[in-house]
N, C-alpha and C positions, 0 to 999 in steps of 0.2 A: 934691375928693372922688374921682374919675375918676384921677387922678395915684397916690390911694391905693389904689385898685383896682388898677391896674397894676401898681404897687411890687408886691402881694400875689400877682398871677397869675405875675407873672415871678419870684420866689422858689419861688414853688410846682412850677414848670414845673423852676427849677432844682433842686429837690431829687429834683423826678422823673428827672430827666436824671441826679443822681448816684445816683440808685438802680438805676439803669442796673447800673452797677459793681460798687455795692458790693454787690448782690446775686449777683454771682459767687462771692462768701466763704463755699470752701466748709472743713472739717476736713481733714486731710491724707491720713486717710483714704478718702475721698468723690473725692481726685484720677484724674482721667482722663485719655485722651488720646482724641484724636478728630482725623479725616483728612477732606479733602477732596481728589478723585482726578479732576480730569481730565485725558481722554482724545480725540485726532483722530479723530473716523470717515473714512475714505478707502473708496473703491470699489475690487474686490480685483482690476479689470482693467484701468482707468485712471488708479487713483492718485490721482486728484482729490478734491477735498472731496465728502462725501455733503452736498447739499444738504436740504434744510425738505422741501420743497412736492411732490417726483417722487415712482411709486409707490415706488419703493425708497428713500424717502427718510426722515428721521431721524423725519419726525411719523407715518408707518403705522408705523418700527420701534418707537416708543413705544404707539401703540393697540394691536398684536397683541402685546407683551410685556404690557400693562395686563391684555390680554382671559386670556392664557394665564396667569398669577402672579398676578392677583386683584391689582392694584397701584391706586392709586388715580389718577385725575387733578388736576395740577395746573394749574390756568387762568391765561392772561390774558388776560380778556374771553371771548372763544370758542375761543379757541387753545391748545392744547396747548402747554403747556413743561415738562411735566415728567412725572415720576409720583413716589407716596411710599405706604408704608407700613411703620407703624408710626412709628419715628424715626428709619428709613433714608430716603432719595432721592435720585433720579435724576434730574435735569435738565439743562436746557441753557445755556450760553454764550452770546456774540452771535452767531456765525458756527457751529451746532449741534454744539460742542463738548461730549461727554458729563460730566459730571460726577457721581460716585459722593460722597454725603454721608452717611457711615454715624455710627451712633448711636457717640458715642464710649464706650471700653472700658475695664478696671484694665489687661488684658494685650497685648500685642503680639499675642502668638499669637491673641487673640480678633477681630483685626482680621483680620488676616492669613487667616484660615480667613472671615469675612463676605464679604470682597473676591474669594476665591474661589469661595465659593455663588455670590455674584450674577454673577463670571464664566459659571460654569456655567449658571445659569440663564438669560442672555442669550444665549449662545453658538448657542443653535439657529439662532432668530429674527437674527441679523446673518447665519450661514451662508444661510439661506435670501433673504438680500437683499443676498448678496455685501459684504458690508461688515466693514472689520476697526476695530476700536479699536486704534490705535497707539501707544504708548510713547514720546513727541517732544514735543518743547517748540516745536513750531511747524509751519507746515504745510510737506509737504516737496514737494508738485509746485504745486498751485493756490496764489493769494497772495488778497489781499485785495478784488481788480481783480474776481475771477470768484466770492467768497464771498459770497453774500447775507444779509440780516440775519434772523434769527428773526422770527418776527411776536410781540414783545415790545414794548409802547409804551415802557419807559424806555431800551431800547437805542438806539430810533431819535433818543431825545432825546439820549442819550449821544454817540452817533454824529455829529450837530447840531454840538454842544456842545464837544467836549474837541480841543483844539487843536495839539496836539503834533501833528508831521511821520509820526509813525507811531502814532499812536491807532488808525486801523483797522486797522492791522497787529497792534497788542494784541489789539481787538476781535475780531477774527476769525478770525485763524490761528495764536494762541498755545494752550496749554493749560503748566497747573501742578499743581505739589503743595504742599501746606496741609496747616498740623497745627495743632491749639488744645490748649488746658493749662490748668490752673485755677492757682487761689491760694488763700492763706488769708485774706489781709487785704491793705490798700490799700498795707503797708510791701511785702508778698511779691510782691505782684501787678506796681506799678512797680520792683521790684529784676530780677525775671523780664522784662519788656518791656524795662528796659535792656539788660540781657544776649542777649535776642534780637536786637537790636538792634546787639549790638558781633558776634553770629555771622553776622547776615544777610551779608554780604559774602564773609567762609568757606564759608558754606553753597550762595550761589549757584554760587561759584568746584565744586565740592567735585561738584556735581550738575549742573554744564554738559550740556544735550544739546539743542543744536540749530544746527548749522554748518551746517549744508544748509539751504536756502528756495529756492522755486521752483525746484527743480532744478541750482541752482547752489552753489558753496561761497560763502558770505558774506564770507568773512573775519573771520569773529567765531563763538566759540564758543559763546556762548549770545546767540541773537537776539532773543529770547525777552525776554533781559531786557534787551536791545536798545530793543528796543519801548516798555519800563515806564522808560527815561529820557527817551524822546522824546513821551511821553501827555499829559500836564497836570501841570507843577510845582506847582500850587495845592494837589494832590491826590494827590499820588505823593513817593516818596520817605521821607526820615526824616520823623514825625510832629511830634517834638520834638528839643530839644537832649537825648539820653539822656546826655551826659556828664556832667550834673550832677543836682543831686536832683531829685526831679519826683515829680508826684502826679496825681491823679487829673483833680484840676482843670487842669493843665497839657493832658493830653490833650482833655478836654474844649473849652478855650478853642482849639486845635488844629483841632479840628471847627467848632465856632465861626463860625472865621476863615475858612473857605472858601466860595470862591463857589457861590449854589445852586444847582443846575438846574431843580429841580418840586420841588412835593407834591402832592397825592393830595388832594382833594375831592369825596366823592360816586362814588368808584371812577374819575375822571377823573384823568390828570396837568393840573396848572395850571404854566405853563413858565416859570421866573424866567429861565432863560437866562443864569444870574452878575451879576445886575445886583446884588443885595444878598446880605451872610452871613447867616448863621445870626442871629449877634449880635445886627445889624441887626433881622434880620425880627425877632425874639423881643423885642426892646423896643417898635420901630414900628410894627410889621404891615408889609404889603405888598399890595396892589393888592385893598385892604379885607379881608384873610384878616389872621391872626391865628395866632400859631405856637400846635401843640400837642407832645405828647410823638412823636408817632407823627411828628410834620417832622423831629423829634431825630434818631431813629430809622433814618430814611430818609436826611437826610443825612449821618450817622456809614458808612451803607452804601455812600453815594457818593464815598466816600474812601476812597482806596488805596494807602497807606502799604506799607512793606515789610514794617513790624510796625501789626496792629492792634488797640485793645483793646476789648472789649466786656464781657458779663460771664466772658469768659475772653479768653484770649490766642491772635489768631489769628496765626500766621506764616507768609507768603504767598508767600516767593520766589524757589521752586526749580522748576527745568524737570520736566515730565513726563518720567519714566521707566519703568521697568519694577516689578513689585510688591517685588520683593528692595529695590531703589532708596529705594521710599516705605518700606518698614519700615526701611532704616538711616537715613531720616531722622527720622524718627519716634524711632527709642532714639538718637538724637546728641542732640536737646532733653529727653526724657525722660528721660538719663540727669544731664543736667545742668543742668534746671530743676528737677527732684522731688528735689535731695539739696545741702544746705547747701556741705558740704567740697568739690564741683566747682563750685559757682557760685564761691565765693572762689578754686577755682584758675584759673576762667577771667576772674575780674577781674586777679587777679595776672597772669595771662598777656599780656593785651590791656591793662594798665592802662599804658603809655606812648602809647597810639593817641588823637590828638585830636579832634576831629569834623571838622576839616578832612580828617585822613588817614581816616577813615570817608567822607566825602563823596568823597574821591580813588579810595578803595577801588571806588563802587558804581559809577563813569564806566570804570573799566578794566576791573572784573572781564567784562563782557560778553564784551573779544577774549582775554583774555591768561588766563584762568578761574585754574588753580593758577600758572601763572608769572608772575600779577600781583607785580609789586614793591611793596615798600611799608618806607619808610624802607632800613635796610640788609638786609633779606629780602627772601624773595617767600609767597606765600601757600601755596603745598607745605610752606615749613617750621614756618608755624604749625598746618596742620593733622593732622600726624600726633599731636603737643600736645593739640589739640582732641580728639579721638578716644580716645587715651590718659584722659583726662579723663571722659568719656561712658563709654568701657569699664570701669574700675574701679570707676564707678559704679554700671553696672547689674549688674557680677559679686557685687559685694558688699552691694545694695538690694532688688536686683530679680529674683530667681529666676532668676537667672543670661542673662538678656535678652542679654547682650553678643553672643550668636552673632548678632543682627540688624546688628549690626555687621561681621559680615566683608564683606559685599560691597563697601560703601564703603572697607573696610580695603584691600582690595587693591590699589585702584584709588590709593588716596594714597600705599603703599608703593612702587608704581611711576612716584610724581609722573607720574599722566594722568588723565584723565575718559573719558565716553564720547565726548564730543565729541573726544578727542583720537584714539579707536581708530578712531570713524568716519572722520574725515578723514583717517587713516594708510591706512584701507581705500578711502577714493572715490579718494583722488590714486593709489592702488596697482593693487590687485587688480583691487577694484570698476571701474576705469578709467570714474569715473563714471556709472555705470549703477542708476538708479534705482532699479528691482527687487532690487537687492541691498543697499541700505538698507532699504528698505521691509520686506523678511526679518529683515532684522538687528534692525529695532526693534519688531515685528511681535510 
C-alpha cells in the first residue's frame, strides 16, 4: 500500500512540476518581454569593488535608497539583499553585484524609459557614496581574491559547492544581461528555446564586453563568459540537445539530472552537497525529507544553462553593457522570437550547424567574440544575417522597434565589439590606464 502511495505523490509532484511550464501559455497578445540588468558598483576613487558591510557600502546604499523611494525590503534571514516594489527589483549578486529586475513590458520604449527612472532615482544616493554602476561584464580593477560574499546562505553554499576553476570568478566579479519571452503553448515555447539556443553563441559573440580584469588585458574578449565554461558542467552550458525535437519533459528531465546543493526546511538550507538528483530525491527522499514542488523550484533556480525555461523563457548570456546595448539585445530576440517568418529564417540560416559546432561555438566565442570561425565562416558574417532578420521583423510587426537595433547595427557593420574598441583603446591611447576604461564604460 506504501509503494502505492508513493507511485501517487510522485505523479502528483510531477504534474506540479509540469504545471510549472505550462502555465506560461500565454495568447500572443498578453506577449511581453522582460530584462534583467546587472550592473559592477566600483568606488569612484579607487576603482575597486564597493563591498556589503563599509559605511559606503552596497547594504546603507540599499536602506537609504529603501528609506528615500518608499522601496521595500527583501531579506535573508536579517540581511538585506535587495529591495522591491511593486514588480520591479533591485537586488544583489554574490559579490554585490546590482541587478535591476523590472516588471516585464509590450514595448521597448516602456522599458527603456523604467531603466531610466530608476537610474535617476538612484543616482543621488550612489553620488553621495561615491559609487558608480558600471557597464562591464566583469570586474575591472578588484578580482575575486578581494570580493567578499553577500551575507546570503545559498551563495555561500554555492561558493562551497560549484567546482569549476573560475566559479568564483562568476560569482563575484561577473555581471550580465537577461531577457525573458513568453509563448503560446508547449510546441512555441520549445521551438523559441531551441532557437535561442542556436543564437546564444551570436549573441555572446555580438555583445562581448570584457577584456580587461584586474587591470590587465586577458586575452579574451568576454571573460565573463570565460568564467560560465569553467563554473560547473552539471549546471552550465546547453540544457539539452536543441538540435532535435524536445519538450517540455526534455527540460524537465534536464533539471532532474543534476546534482543538488540544499532545500529549504523551516526557512533553513538542509545541504545535499551533490550527493543525490533531483530524480533521486523525488522517488527516495533523502536524509528523511521528502521532495516537494518548492525543491523543484529551487533546483531549476540552481541551474544555469545558457538558455533557461521556466514559465517563460529566460536568456542568460550576454556581457553587461550600456542601456543602448540591453535594448538591442532585447529587439535582436523580440524581433525574432515574436514573428513566425524570422524564426524559419533563422532556422534556415543556422540549419547546417550541429551541436557539436554549437558546443565548438560557446569554447571559442569567449577570445575570438565576432572573428570566431565556424566551419568555412566566422561569426561576423552570420551576424549581420541575424540582424537583418530581427530588423524587418520589428519594422514590419512592431511599431517600427528596429531603431533599437542601430547600436548593435554599427558595431557588426564594422566587424567589432566593444570589447574590440576597448582593447584598440588600452593597447593605444589609453596606454593602459585604468581611469580611462572606467570613463569609457562609466
Amino acid at each position: 500500500m506504501s509503494g502505492i502511495t508513493e507511485a501517487v505523490k510522485q505523479n502528483k509532484l510531477h504534474e506540479e512540476i509540469k504545471n510549472i511550464y505550462t502555465s506560461g501559455c500565454k495568447p500572443k497578445s498578453e506577449w511581453k518581454v522582460g530584462v534583467e540588468y546587472e550592473r559592477l558598483p566600483i568606488n569612484n576613487n579607487s576603482y575597486k569593488a564597493v563591498d556589503y558591510f563599509s559605511p559606503n557600502g552596497i547594504c546603507n546604499f540599499l536602506r537609504i535608497f529603501a528609506s528615500n523611494e518608499n522601496w521595500d525590503y527583501i531579506l535573508d534571514g536579517n540581511e538585506i539583499i535587495g529591495l522591491k516594489q511593486g514588480h520591479d527589483t533591485l537586488t544583489l549578486e554574490p559579490g554585490c553585484q546590482v541587478e535591476f529586475s523590472l516588471e516585464p513590458q509590450k514595448n521597448l520604449a516602456e522599458i527603456k524609459n523604467k531603466i531610466n527612472k530608476l537610474d535617476l532615482l538612484i543616482a543621488p544616493v550612489l553620488d553621495e557614496m561615491d559609487i558608480s554602476l558600471i557597464n562591464y561584464g566583469v570586474s575591472p580593477v578588484s578580482t575575486n581574491k578581494t570580493i567578499k560574499l553577500i551575507p546570503k546562505k545559498r551563495y555561500a553554499i554555492m561558493a562551497k559547492y560549484l567546482w569549476g576553476i573560475f566559479s568564483d570568478v562568476m560569482m563575484r566579479e561577473t555581471a550580465g544581461i537577461q531577457g525573458t519571452f513568453d509563448f503560446s503553448d508547449e510546441e512555441d515555447g520549445m521551438r523559441k528555446f531551441k532557437i535561442a539556443n542556436m543564437l546564444s553563441p551570436f549573441m555572446t559573440a555580438m555583445f562581448a564586453n570584457s577584456p580587461i580584469r584586474g587591470g590587465v588585458d586577458t586575452g579574451y574578449k568576454s571573460f565573463r563568459a570565460l568564467s560560465w565554461l569553467n563554473t560547473d558542467n552539471d549546471r552550465c552550458g546547453y540544457a539539452v540537445d536543441f538540435t532535435k525535437n524536445i519538450t517540455f519533459d526534455d527540460y524537465i528531465k534536464y533539471v532532474s539530472d543534476v546534482p543538488m546543493l540544499f532545500i529549504n526546511r523551516f526557512e533553513k538550507p538542509i545541504n545535499f552537497d551533490g550527493r543525490v538528483v533531483f530524480s533521486e530525491f523525488s522517488d527516495y527522499g533523502y536524509m528523511g525529507y521528502g521532495a516537494n514542488i518548492d525543491d523543484y523550484l529551487l533546483q531549476a533556480n540552481l541551474c544555469f544553462p545558457e538558455v533557461r525555461l521556466s514559465n517563460y523563457i529566460e536568456i542568460r548570456n550576454h556581457d553587461c553593457s550600456s542601456i543602448d546595448a540591453v535594448l538591442s539585445m532585447l529587439a535582436i530576440y523580440k524581433g525574432i522570437l515574436y514573428n513566425t517568418d524570422a524564426m524559419n529564417s533563422i532556422e534556415e540560416l543556422l540549419s547546417d550547424l550541429t551541436l557539436n559546432d554549437y558546443s565548438e561555438l560557446r569554447y571559442n566565442v569567449p577570445k575570438y567574440a565576432l572573428a570566431t570561425p565556424i566551419k568555412n565562416y566566422k561569426i561576423s558574417d552570420y551576424a549581420p544575417k541575424i540582424l537583418e532578420i530581427a530588423r524587418t521583423s520589428l519594422r514590419n510587426n512592431f511599431q517600427n522597434e528596429d531603431i533599437y537595433l542601430n547600436y548593435i547595427g554599427e558595431l557588426v557593420s564594422d566587424k567589432t565589439t566593444q570589447a574590440d574598441i576597448i582593447l584598440r583603446n588600452w593597447n593605444g591611447i589609453w596606454n593602459k590606464d585604468v581611469s580611462k576604461l572606467i570613463n569609457h564604460i562609466s
